[in-house]
N, C-alpha and C positions, 0 to 999 in steps of 0.2 A: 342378282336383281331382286328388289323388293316385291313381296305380294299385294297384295289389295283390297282392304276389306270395303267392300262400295254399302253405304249402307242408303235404306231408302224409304220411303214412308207410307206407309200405309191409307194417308188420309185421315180427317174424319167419317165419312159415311161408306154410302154404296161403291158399288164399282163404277158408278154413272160419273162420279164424282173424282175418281182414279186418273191425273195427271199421264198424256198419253206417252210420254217419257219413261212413267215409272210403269208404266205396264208393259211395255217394250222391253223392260229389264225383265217381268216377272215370266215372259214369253221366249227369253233366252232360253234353247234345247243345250242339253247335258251340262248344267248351272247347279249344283247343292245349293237350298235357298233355306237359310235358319230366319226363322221367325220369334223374336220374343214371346209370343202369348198367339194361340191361336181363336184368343176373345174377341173378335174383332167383324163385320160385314162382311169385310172383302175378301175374307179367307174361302168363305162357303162359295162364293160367286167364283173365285180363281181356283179354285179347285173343281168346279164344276167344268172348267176348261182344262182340265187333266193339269194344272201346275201343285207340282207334290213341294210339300215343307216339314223340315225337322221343327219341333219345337221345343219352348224351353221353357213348358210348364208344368212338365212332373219336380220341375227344381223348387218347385215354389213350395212344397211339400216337403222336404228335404232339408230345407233351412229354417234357421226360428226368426231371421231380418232381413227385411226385403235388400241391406247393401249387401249380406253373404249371398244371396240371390245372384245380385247384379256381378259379384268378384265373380262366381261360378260358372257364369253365361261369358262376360269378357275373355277367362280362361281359357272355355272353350273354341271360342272365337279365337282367340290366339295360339291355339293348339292347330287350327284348321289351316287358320292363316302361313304357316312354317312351309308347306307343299303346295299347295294353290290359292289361288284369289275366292274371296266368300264374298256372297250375297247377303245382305244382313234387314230383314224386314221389320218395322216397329209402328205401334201407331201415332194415329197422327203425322206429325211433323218432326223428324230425326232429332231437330235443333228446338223443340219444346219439349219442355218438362221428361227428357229421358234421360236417364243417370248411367245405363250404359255405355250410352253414344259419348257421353262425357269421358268416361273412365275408357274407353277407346283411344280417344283425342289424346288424353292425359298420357298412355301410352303408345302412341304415336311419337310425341315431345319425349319419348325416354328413351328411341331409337328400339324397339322391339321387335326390329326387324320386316315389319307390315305400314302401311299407309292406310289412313282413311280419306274414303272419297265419299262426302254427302251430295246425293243426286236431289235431294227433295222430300219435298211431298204436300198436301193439302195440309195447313195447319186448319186444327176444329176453330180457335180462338173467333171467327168474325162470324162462325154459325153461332158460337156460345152467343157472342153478343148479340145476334138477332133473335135468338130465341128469348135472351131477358130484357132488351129494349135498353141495354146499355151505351153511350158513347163513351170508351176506353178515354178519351181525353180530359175527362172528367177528377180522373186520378184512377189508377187501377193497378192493383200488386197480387200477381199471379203464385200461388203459393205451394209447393210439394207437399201431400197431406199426409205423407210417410217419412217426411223429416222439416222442420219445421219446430222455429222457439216463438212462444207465446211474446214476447217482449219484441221482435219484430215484426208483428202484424201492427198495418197502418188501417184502421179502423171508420177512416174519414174519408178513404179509398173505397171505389166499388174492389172487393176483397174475394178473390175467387181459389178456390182449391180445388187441386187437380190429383188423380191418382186415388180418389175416395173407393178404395176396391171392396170395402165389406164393413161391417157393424164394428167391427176390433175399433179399423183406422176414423171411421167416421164417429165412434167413441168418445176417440183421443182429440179429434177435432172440437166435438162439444164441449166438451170437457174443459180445453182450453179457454173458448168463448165464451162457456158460463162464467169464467174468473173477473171478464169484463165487461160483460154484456148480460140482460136481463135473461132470466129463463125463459121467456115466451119471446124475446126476439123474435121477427121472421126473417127466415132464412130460405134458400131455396136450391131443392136437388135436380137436376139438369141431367139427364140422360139421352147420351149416342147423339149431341146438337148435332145438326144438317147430315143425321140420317130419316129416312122412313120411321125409325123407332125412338127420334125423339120424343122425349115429353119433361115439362116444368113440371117441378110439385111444391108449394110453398108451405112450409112446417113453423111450428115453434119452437126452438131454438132444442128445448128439452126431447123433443120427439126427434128430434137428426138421425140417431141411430135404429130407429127402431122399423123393420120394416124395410130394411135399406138393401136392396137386392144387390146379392155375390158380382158385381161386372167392373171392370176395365175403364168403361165409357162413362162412368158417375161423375160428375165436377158439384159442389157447395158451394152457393152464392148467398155473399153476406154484404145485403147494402149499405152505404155507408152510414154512419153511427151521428146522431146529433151529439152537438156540443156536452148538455146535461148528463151523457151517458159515461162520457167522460172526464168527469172530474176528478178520477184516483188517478188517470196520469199526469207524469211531469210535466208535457208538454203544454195541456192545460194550465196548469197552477200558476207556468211561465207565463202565459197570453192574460191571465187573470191580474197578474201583480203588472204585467207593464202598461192594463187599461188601468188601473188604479193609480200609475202616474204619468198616464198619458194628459195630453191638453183636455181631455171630456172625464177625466177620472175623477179620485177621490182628494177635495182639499187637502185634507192630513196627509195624507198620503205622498200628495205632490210636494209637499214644504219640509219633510222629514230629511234630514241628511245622516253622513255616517256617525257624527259626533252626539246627535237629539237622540237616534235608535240605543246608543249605549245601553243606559240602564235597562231597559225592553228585556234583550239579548241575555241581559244576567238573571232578570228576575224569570224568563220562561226556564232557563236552564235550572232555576231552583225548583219553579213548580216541578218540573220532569221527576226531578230527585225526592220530592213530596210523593210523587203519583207510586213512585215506586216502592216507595217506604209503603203506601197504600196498597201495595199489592193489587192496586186497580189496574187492568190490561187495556181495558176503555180508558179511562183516565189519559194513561200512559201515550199511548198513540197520539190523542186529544193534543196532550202536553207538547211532543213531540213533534206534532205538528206546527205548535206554535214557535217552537224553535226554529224550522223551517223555515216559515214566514219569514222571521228576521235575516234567515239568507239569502233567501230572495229577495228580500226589498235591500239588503247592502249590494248584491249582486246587481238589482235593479239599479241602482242609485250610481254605478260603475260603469254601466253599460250607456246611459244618459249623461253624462260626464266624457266618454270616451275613451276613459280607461280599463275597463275589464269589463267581462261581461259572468252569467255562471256556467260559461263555458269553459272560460279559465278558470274558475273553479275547482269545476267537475274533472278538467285534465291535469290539473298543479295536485289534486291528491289520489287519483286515479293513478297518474306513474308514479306518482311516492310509494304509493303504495305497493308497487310491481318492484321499484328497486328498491324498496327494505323486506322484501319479501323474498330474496333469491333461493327459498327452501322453498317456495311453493311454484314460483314461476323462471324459475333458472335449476341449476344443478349443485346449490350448495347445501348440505346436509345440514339440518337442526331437527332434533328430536325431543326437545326438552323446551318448557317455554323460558327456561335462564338462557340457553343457548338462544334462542331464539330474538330476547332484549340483549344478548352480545355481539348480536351480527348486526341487531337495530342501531348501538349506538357507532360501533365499527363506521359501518355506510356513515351516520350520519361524518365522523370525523372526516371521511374522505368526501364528502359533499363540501364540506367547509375547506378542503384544500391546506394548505401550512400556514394558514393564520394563527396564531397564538393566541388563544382565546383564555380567559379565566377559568377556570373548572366549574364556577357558578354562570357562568354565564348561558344564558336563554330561557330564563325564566319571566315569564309575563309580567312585568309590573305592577298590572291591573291585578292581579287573582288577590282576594281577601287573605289578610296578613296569617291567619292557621294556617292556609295552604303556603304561600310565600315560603314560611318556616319550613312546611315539611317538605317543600321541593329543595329549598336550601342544603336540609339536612342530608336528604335522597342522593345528590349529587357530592357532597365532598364526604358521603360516606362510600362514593364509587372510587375514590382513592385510596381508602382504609382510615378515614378519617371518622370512625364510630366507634361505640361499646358492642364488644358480643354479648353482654350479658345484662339483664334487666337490672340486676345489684345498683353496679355505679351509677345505673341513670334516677333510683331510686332517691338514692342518696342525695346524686346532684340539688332533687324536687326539695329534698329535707335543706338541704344546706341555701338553697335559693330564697324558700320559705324565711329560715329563718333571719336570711339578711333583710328580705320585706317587713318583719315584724322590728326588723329593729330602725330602719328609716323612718317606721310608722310610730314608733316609741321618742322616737327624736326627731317627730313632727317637720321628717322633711319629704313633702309632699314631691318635689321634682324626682328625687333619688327614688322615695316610695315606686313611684310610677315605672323607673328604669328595671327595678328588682322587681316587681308584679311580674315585669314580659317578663325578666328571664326567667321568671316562676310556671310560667305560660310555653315558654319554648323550650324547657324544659321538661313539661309536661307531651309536647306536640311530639316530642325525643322516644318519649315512652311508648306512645301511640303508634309510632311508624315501627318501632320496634315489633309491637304485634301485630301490625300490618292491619292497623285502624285506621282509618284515613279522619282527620282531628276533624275536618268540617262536617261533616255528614254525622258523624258523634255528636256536634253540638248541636247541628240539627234537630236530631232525633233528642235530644235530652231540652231542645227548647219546645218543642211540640209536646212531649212529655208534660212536663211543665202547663203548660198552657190546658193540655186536653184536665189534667188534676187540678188545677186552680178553676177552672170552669167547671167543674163537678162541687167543687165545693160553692163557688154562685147558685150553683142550681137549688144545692140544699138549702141555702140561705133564704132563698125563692120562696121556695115551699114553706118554709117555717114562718114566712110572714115576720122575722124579727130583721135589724137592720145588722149593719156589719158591729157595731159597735160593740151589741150586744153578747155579742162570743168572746171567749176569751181564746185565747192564743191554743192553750191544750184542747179549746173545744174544736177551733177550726183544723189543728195538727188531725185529732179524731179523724175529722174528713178524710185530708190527706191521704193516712192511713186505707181508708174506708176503698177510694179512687184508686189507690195502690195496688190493692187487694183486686179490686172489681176485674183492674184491669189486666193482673194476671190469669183472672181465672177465662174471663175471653179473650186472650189473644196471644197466651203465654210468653208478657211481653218480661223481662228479667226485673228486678225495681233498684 
């Protein structure tokens, strides 16, 4: 025969308030009655009526995390449960915010030999809301202030946390808040609601921990958050782009399709590659933001159509990215990042199934022709279609070379043209070899350019004479001059 672990709740307040059910329980003669935490009213009141309780607060001392806490007390409770039925007391309400009662339940479901029976108890929840003048209907997400991730708190919700037992947890709670909310927020600490010893205190958001007295019975109330306070989440940024092509939105906005946004998409992606070459951190974000943009508004433009939204997005590279990832979220070993693009293109094969694909094949169309080459190159050297050695591809550039010069000698401008690329893709050969990536190189050597040809304007500026009047070795001087400057601040190579 199973035993019984009956568990029961304590209430929020006094004894006056104590469910005459659960006090009937507490009034059973020769009962062992374990109490979670003897922090609580109706300990001092029921003990005043001669009702004795173990408790399991020396544990809390004993452990460095309130779940080794919670394993320690379940334990015990399971140790007791083997020879006879336990009494099990907690506050509040068994089936709010208590992680024991859970991990009871949870072992219940794994056959450990005991049953739990929940009798009840007063939940505090509708003193809480009387004491802040809340209706729960409003939107309301009740939160565990000793586990709990930042990225699911609902912010637009009346946002309440419970289990605030001291300065550490009410801390960590700040602490999170301040990531998305201003420092002076107000916020407000709520002690023992629908006891005698309630009381509201409303702080600024900074001051949460300070002063936060050792109890049991603390909860955090964080009203909910205006729109503008919100603008670094996603959820935001979605509701902004789809008023922008809403019927009240933004003209441009609404007449833009997937085909107009093109060019957008490529040129934010260059600035990014600008911001970064700048070593600007502001910039870069900046930049990157605006990349964004353009996927929210193709996302948007999907969603208004009927066909996708950036929800399929969000979940088409979300699980890509779990199943190319089976070393980080399954159980296949890669310790090396080569191992690591051999399990990538592996999956990707068996994603494609026994189709017979070309070995070039899935390379973007669209990507500018440097890149085009060096994806080329990248993939039919994954067959051993390459030089190991810079030599031959040296050579290749000389021998490429020299057929352009001689198209160019025999004025034939179409052939010319054929021999330049392979002088070009030749070079792109040499590039990948050192694991240069050709676009970003020419990038960086057109800025170059640009920033030393602008130095030497500037000199021209000053000098009050016009272009004319330089000669070639004068302006080289510049050059030079620009060359110089620019290694010595930024020790860029020339």
């Amino acid at each position: 025969m199973r035993t019984r672990v009956t568990v029961v709740g304590l209430g929020a307040g006094d004894l006056e308030q104590l469910p005459i059910g659960i006090y009937q329980q507490f009034k059973k003669t020769g009962q062992k009655i374990f109490v979670r935490t003897e922090d609580h009213p109706v300990i001092e009141s029921l003990r005043a009526e001669h009702v004795t309780f173990e408790s399991f607060d020396s544990l809390y001392e004993q452990y460095e995390t309130f779940e080794d806490v919670y394993q320690a007390i379940v334990d015990r409770l399971e140790k007791e449960a083997e020879s006879h039925d336990v009494l099990y007391a907690v506050p509040g309400h068994p089936m709010l915010a208590e992680r024991t009662v859970q991990m009871l339940l949870e072992r219940e479901k794994q056959h450990y030999g005991f049953e739990v029976d929940i009798k009840g108890g007063k939940s505090y929840l509708d003193d809480l809301f009387s004491a802040l003048k809340i209706d729960p209907i409003e939107g309301f997400q009740f939160v565990d202030a000793t586990r709990f991730k930042r990225g699911d708190l609902q912010y637009r919700n009346h946002l309440i946390f419970c289990q605030v037992y001291d300065e550490m947890i009410a801390s960590e709670v700040k602490l999170a808040l301040m990531e998305d909310l201003p420092h002076d927020y107000p916020v407000c600490i709520v002690h023992a609601a629908g006891s005698r010893d309630e009381w509201v205190k409303q702080v600024p958001l900074f001051q949460l921990d300070r002063d936060m007295p050792v109890s049991n019975l603390i909860s955090v109330y964080v009203p909910p958050a205006e729109n503008q306070l919100l603008n670094h989440q996603f959820q935001r940024l979605r509701e902004v782009i789809a008023e922008l092509r809403g019927p009240n939105g933004c003209p441009w906005d609404q007449k833009q399709t997937h085909e107009s946004l093109k060019p957008y998409l490529i040129e934010e992606a260059y600035e990014v590659l600008e911001a970064i070459d700048d070593e600007d951190d502001d910039k870069i974000a900046e930049e990157l933001g605006d990349v964004l943009l353009q996927i929210m508004l193709h996302s948007q433009i999907g969603e208004d159509d009927g066909y996708f939204s950036v929800d399929d997005v969000i979940r088409y590279i979300t699980e890509k990215m779990i199943r190319r990832h089976p070393h980080v979220f399954g159980d296949v070993s890669a310790q090396t990042a080569e191992e690591v693009a051999d399990n990538w293109e592996e999956i990707k094969k068996q994603e494609k199934g026994d189709s017979q694909e070309s070995v070039l094949a899935g390379i973007a169309k669209s990507l500018p022709a440097t890149l085009y080459a060096y994806e080329l190159q990248a993939k039919a050297a994954k067959v051993g279609f390459d030089w190991d050695h810079p030599r031959p591809i040296l050579e290749k550039i000389r021998e490429e070379l020299k057929e352009f010069q001689e198209a160019i000698s025999n004025n034939k401008q179409q052939e010319a043209e054929l021999e330049y690329g392979d002088v070009l893709f030749a070079a792109i050969n040499l590039a990948r070899y050192y694991k240069i990536n050709p676009e970003i190189a020419l990038q960086r050597t057109n800025r170059k350019f640009e920033e030393r040809f602008q130095y030497i304007e500037e000199q021209i500026s000053r000098s009050g004479r016009d272009w004319e009047d330089f000669s070639l070795n004068e302006l080289d001087q510049f050059w030079e001059r620009a060359k110089h400057l620019k290694k010595e601040h930024r020790g860029e190579s020339e």
